[in-house]
N, C-alpha and C positions, 0 to 999 in steps of 0.2 A: 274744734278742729276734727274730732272722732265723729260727732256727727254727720260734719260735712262729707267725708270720707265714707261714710257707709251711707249715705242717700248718693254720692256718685258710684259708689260699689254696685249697684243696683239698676243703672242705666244699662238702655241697649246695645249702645256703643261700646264694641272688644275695647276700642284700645283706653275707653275712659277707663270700662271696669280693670284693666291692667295697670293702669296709672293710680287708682283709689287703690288695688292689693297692695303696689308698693309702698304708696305712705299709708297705709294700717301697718305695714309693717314696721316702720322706722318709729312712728308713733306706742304701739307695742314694746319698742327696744328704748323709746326714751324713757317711757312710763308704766313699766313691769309690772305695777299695783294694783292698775288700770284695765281691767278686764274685757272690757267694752270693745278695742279694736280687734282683737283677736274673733269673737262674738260678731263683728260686723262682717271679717272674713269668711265664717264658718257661711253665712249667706250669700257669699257673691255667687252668683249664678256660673256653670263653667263648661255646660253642655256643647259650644260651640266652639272649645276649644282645649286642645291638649295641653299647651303652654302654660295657659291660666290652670287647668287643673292642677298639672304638680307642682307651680309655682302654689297655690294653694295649701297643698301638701305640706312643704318645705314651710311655708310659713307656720304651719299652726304645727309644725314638730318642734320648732323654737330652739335648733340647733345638732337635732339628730342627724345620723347620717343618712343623705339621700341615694336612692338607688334608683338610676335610670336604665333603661332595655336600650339594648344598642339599635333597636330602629329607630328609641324616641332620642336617639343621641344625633345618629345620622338624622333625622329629620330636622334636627334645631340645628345642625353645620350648615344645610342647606336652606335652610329660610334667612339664614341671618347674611346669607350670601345675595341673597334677592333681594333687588331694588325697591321691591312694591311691596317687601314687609315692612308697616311702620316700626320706626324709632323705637319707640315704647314696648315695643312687641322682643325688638333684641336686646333690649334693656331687661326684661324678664327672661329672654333664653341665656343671656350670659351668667346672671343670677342663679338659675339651673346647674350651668356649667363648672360655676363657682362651687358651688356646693357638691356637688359630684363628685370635683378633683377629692376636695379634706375627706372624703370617704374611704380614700384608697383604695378604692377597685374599678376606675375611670381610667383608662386610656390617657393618661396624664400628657404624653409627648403629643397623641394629636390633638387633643384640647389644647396645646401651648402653640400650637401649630398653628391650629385654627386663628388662634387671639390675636397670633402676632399678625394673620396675615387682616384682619380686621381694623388691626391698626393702619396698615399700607392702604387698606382698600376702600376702606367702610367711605360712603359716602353723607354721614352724620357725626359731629364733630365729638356730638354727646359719646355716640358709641366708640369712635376712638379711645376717649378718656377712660371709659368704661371696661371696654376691654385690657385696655395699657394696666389699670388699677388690677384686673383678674388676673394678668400674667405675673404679673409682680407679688401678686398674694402665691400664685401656683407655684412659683421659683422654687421656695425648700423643701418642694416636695419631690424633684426632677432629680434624677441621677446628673452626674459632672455631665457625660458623654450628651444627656440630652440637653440640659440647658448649654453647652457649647453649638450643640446644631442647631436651635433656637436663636442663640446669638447670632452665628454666622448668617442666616437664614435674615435678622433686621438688617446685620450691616449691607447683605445684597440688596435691601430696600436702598437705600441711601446713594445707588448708584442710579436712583430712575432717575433723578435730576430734573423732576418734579415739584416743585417747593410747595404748590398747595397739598399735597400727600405726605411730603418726604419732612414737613417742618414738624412734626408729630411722632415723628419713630424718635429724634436724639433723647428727650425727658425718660423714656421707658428705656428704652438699647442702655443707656448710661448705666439706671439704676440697674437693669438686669443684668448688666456684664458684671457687676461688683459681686455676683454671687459666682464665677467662675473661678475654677482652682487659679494657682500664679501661673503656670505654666497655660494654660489656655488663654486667662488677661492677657496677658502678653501677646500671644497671638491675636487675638483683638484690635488691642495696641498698632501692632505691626499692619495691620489690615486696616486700619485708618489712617494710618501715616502712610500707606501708597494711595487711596482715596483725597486724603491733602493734596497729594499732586496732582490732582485733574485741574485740567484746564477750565472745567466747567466752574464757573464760580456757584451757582448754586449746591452743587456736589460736595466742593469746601466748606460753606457752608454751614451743612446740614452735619457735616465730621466736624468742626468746630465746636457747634450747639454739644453735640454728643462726649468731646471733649470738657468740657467746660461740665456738665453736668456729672461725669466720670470724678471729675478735680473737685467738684464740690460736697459730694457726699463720699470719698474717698476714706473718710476715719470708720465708716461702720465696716470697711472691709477690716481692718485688724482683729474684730472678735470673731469674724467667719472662719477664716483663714490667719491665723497667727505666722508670723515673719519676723526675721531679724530687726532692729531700727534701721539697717542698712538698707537691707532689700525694699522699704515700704518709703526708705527716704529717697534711694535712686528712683520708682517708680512716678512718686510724687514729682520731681524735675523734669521726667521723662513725658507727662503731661502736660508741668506749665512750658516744657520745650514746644510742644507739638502747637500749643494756642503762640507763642515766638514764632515759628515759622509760617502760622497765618499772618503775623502783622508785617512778614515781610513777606508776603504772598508778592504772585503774578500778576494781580491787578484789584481795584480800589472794591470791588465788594468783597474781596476777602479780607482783605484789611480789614474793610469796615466792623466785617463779622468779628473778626476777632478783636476789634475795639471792644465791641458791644458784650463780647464775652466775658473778656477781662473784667469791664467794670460789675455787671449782671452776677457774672457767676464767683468771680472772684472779690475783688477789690468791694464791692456794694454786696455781698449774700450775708442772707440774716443767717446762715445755715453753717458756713464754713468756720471754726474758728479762729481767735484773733490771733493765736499763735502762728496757725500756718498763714493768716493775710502778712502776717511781720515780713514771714519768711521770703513769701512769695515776691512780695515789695523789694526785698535787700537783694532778690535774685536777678530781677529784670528792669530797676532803675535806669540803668546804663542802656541795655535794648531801649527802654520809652524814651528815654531821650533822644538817642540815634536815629529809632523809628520818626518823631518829630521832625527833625534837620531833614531828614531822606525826603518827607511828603509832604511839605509846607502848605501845598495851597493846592485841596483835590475835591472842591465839590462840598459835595455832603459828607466828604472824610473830618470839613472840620467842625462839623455838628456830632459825630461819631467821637471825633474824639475828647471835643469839649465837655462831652456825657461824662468818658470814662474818667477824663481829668478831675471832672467836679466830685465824684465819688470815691476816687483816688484821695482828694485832697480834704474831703470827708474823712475819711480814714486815720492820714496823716494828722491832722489836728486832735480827732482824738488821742491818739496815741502822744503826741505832747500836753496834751493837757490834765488826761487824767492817768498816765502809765509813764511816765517818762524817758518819751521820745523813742528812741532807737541807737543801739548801740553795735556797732558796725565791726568792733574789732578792729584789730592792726591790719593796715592793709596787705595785700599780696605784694610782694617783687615781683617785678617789670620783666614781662619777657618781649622784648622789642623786633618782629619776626618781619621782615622787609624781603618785597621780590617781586616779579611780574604778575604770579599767578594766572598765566593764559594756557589753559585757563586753570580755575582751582579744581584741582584734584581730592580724591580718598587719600591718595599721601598726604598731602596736607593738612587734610581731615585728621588725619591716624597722626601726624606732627603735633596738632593744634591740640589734640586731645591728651596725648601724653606728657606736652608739657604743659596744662591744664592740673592734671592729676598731679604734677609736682608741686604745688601748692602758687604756681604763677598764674600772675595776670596776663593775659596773649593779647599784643596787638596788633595787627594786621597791618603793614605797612605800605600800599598798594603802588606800585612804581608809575609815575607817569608815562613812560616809553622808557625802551632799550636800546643802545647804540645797536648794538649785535643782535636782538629779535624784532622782525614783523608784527608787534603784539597787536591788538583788540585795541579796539577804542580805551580809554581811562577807567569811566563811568561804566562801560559796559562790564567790564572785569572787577570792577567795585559792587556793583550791584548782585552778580553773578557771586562773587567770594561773600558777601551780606548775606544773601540766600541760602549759602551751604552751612553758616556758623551758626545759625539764627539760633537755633535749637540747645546749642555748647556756650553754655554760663561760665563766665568771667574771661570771655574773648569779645574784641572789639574790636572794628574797622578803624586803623586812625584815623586822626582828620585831612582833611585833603591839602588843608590852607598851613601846614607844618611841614613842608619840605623837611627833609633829613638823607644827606649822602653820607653815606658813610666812610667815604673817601675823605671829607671836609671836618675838622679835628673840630672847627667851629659848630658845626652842627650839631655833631657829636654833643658837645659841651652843651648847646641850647635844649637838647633832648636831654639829659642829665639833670638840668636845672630845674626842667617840667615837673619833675618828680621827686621834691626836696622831703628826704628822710626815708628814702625809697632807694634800693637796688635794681639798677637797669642792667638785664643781660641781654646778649645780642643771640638769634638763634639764627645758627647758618648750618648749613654741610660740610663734611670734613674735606672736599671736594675745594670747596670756597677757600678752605682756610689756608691749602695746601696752594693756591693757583691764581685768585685775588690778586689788582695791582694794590686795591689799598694794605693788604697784611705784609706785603714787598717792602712798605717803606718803613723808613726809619720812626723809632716812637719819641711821639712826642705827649705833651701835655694834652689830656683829653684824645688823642688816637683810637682808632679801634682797639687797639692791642692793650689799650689799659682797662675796658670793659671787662666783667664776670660773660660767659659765654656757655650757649647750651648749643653742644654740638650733637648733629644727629652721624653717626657714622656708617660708613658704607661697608655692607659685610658681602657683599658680590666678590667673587674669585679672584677677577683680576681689577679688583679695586687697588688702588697704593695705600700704604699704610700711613694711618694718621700721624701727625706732628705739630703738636702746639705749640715748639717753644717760643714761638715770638709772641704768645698773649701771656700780658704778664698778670692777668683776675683770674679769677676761679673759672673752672674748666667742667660741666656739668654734661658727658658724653652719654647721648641715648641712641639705643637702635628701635628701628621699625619691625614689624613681623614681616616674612620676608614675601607675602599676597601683596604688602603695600608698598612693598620696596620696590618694586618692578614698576610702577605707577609712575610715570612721569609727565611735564607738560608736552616735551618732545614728540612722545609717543604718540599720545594725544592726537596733536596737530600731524603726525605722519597718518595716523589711523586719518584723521578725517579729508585728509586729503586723496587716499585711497577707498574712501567711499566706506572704510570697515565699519563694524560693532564698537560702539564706546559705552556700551551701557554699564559693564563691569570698573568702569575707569574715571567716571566722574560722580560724585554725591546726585542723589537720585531727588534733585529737589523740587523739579515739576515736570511734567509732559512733554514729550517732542513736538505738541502743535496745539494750537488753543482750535476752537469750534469754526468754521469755515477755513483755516487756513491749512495750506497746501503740504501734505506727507511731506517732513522732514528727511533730507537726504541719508542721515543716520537714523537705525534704529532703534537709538536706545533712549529709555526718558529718561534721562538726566540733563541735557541742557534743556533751561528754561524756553516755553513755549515763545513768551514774550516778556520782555524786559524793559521795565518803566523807565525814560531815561526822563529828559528836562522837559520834554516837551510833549511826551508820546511815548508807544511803547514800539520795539527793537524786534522782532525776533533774532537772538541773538546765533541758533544754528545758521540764519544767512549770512548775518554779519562775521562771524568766522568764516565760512566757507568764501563770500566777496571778496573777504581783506585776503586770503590769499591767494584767489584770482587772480586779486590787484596787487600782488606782491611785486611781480614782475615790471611793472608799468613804473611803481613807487621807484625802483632802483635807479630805474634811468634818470631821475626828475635831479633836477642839483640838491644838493645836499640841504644849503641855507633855506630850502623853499620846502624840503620834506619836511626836515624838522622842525618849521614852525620859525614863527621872527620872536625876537624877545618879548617877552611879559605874554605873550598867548600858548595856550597849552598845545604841548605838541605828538602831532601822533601822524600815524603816517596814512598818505589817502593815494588812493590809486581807482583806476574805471574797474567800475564794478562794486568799490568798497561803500557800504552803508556808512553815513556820519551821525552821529550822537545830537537828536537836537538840543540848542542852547550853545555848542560849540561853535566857534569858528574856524573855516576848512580851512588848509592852508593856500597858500595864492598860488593860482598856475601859472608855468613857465610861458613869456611870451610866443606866441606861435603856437602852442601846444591846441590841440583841437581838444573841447570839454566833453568828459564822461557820457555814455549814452545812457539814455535810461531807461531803465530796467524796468520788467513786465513780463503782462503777456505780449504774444505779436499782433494779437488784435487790438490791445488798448496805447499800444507804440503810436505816439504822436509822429511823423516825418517831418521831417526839416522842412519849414515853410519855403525853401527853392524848391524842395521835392514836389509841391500842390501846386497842382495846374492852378491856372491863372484863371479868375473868376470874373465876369464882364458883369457889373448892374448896367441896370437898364438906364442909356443916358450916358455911359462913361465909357473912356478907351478902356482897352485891357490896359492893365500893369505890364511895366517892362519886367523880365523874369529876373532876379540877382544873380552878378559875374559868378564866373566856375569859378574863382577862388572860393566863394561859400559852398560852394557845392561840397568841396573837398573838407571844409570847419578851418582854413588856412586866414592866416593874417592877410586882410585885402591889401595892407603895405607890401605885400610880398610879392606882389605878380613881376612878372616878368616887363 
């Protein structure tokens, strides 16, 4: 092989003789005994070329420090920038580079500067790798301040939304973020999790990948940066959170992505250990399965997921066969949280999490409709409250197919039963407790009033003072800080009818518009761009703003027809209001003329009485249809 390498050392061709310096040199380092390559070095010819000189140099110093001239520094930024310098050629000016940095008197921040933008840019996938590998050697040698501008400097990559570029930065950005202090991580952190929310699936993506690689080499951060167990085990949640509210992203390639990550970087990494895979397992069980029910049947979501199941289930069998199994602990008490949620709120959020931290299990009990509110479709306010908790461990969406009123002592008793050897509390408002027809009535067997209860109380001024005595269970009172107290769904629904800001007022879980579609009437991202329902996806800022359109039109309709005939789910539909595909609309009132439909004004189909009458050749005209159609009136109805 020495041989060979020094009869192509010796060719006329730059880029062989570049290609033969570097394997003498790797050859040299496997075989130090071995005189020979170093000797075929000292011969390669370099006249025609500065690169190959000090690369020259540097090899046969065998580990001394290199010393480059800041023109031959700028000269190697600039070729490695150019198209039409080969591969091989920036393959030995990074090597240069490399060795410059460990000298310490190289310009460290623009050499990292340069690397990472080689990463975004380089059109050679070699030199990608290449450079990724010299930033990541250059990292401990960069002050905080400049590996954070570095950092921040990949994470703007990640927003070109590029994926033959941008699938290349997550492996590096990951590893090099773990060299930043806590408080920069974090910001990191914080700057991908608003990146999650783009609408752009490729964009999510690529902050997945980056995630996922963050999660998996996350144990070498404890000897850089030493941390409490606490701080290093919040931040590790705060990870497998961020890859949770991929799999319940805005649409099926981010899902997809975070299937593929979970299984890659988690659940299947030869890298992570078996400790934290337990962990990570015992944490998002209850999400994988949910995520399952939610998206039965999406394509190539169920080739994505069948990957990550097989390697899941890889997993799971060893751990029963050679570790013995997994041991889960006594479970949590039932926190049993029922409401409308239209929509879900930072209160809720700031609810769901403090009684999280009490050591309960939170489940979301989502209301099919309210006598007394205009709500959202069912599904839409289901998928929407899924999206905001995705992230907050040991909360879950109950199931749909478990009615529970809380009015109804039987129901009560059937939810109690669910959970045998478990305490169920009820969480309400002290508002509720005080004003509620079911806490009016008398107690009976299984009542609300015989439940444990976690009451959140109201500290506004002219709140009334609480009073439990009618709940005869344990009484567990928490307040809100008082940014989230003010938060309501009300509010909400006032703000967006008045066209306001809601961006301070709902959980920030995706984009106000996905890629072609139309500025969102509010400004703020936090309602989802678009919302997967049965059929299709929703944007659900229209769907609120419709339904209360159509509020007005809903009131008039009789009652029995608004809410739905029995056994069909009921919700209220009015002109103008979006319907949830997979449901069925309610029936309209005889005579009523049917919703127009919504658009532009150019793609408005007109009432075929409205189209002139068209003559083929050979045939009369059509007679036009009575003015009763004209008006959408029942033709029984003419005079």
């Amino acid at each position: 092989m020495t041989a060979f390498a020094a009869a192509l050392s010796l060719r006329k061709d730059l880029t062989i003789r570049m290609a033969a310096v570097l394997l003498l040199d790797r050859l040299a380092r496997l075989y130090p005994e071995d005189g020979r390559a170093l000797e075929a070095v000292t011969a390669v010819p370099d006249g025609d070329s500065g690169t190959l000189r000090y690369l020259k140099q540097d090899v046969l110093s065998q580990g001394a420090p290199l010393l480059l001239p800041e023109d031959v520094v700028s000269e190697i930024f600039l070729d490695n920038l150019k198209t039409a310098t080969p591969w091989i050629t920036k393959q030995g000016n990074l090597r240069l580079l490399t060795d410059f940095a460990r000298s310490g008197k190289s310009p460290a921040l623009h050499i990292a500067t340069h690397l990472s933008n080689l990463i975004k840019v380089s059109d050679r996938v070699t030199v990608r790798h290449s450079a990724g590998n010299a930033l990541l050697a250059l990292a401990p040698r960069l002050t905080a301040d400049q590996r954070n501008e570095v950092a921040v400097e990949l994470c703007r990559g990640l927003e070109l939304g590029q994926q033959e570029f941008t699938k290349y930065i997550p492996d590096y950005l990951g590893r090099f973020a773990l060299w930043l202090p806590p408080a920069e991580l974090d910001e990191v952190l914080d700057d991908l999790r608003v990146n999650l929310s783009s609408s752009d699936s490729r964009v999510t993506a690529s902050v997945l990948d980056t995630v996922g690689v963050i999660y998996e080499a996350y144990d070498a951060y404890r000897s850089r940066f030493p941390e409490t167990d606490d701080a290093y085990r919040r931040r590790r949640e705060r990870l497998l959170g961020l890859l949770m509210r991929g799999l319940s992203g805005i649409d099926g390639a981010t899902r997809q992505e975070a299937l593929f990550v979970l299984g890659r970087r988690v659940f299947g990494s030869g890298e992570l250990g078996r400790h934290e895979k337990r962990r990570a397992f015992m944490l998002t069980q209850r999400k994988l399965l949910s995520a399952q029910d939610e998206f039965p049947g999406e394509g190539l979501t169920f080739y994505y997921r069948a990957a990550m199941l097989g390697k899941l289930y890889r997993f799971i069998t060893e751990e029963r066969l050679f570790h013995k199994g997994f041991d889960f602990g006594a479970p949590r008490p039932v926190a049993f949280f029922p409401g409308t949620f239209d929509p879900f709120t930072l209160s809720h959020k700031g609810i769901v999490r403090a009684i999280r931290d009490q050591g309960f299990e939170v489940l979301l009990a989502i209301d099919e409709f309210s006598w007394s509110k205009k709500t959202q479709p069912y599904r839409l306010r289901r998928r929407i409250a899924a999206m905001a908790v995705a992230d907050v461990f040991h909360v879950s969406i109950f199931p749909e197919d478990f009615p529970v009123n809380i009015a109804n002592p039987e129901n009560l008793h059937e939810l109690r039963a669910a959970f045998p050897g478990r305490s169920v509390s009820i969480v309400v408002g002290s508002d509720v407790v005080l004003h509620a027809s079911s806490y009016k009535k008398s107690v009976t067997p299984d009542s609300i009033h015989t439940f444990d209860h976690v009451v959140f109380r109201r500290t506004e001024p002219d709140a009334e003072p609480a009073d439990y005595s009618c709940i005869t269970g344990k009484v567990l009172e928490l307040t809100l800080p008082p940014q989230l107290e003010e938060i309501s769904s009300t509010r909400i629904r006032e703000a967006v009818d008045a066209n306001r800001d809601i961006s301070n007022l709902i959980d920030p879980t995706v984009p106000p518009r996905a890629p072609g579609q139309a500025r969102s009437p509010h400004r703020g991202p936090e309602l989802p761009a678009r919302i997967a329902g049965d059929g299709g996806e929703i944007p659900p800022h229209h769907a609120l703003r419709a339904h209360r359109r159509g509020a007005a039109d809903a009131d008039r309709e009789p009652r029995r027809r608004r809410d739905g005939l029995p056994g069909h789910r009921r919700h209220h539909s009015g002109r103008g209001q979006l319907r949830l595909p997979g449901l069925r609309p309610p029936l309209r009132p005889p005579g009523r003329p049917g919703p127009l439909r919504s658009g532009p004004p150019e793609r408005r189909r007109p009432h075929p009485a409205h189209q002139r009458a068209v003559r083929a050749p050979g045939r009369a005209p059509e007679r036009p249809l009575p003015a009763a159609h004209h008006r959408g009136a029942d033709p029984g109805s003419q005079p």
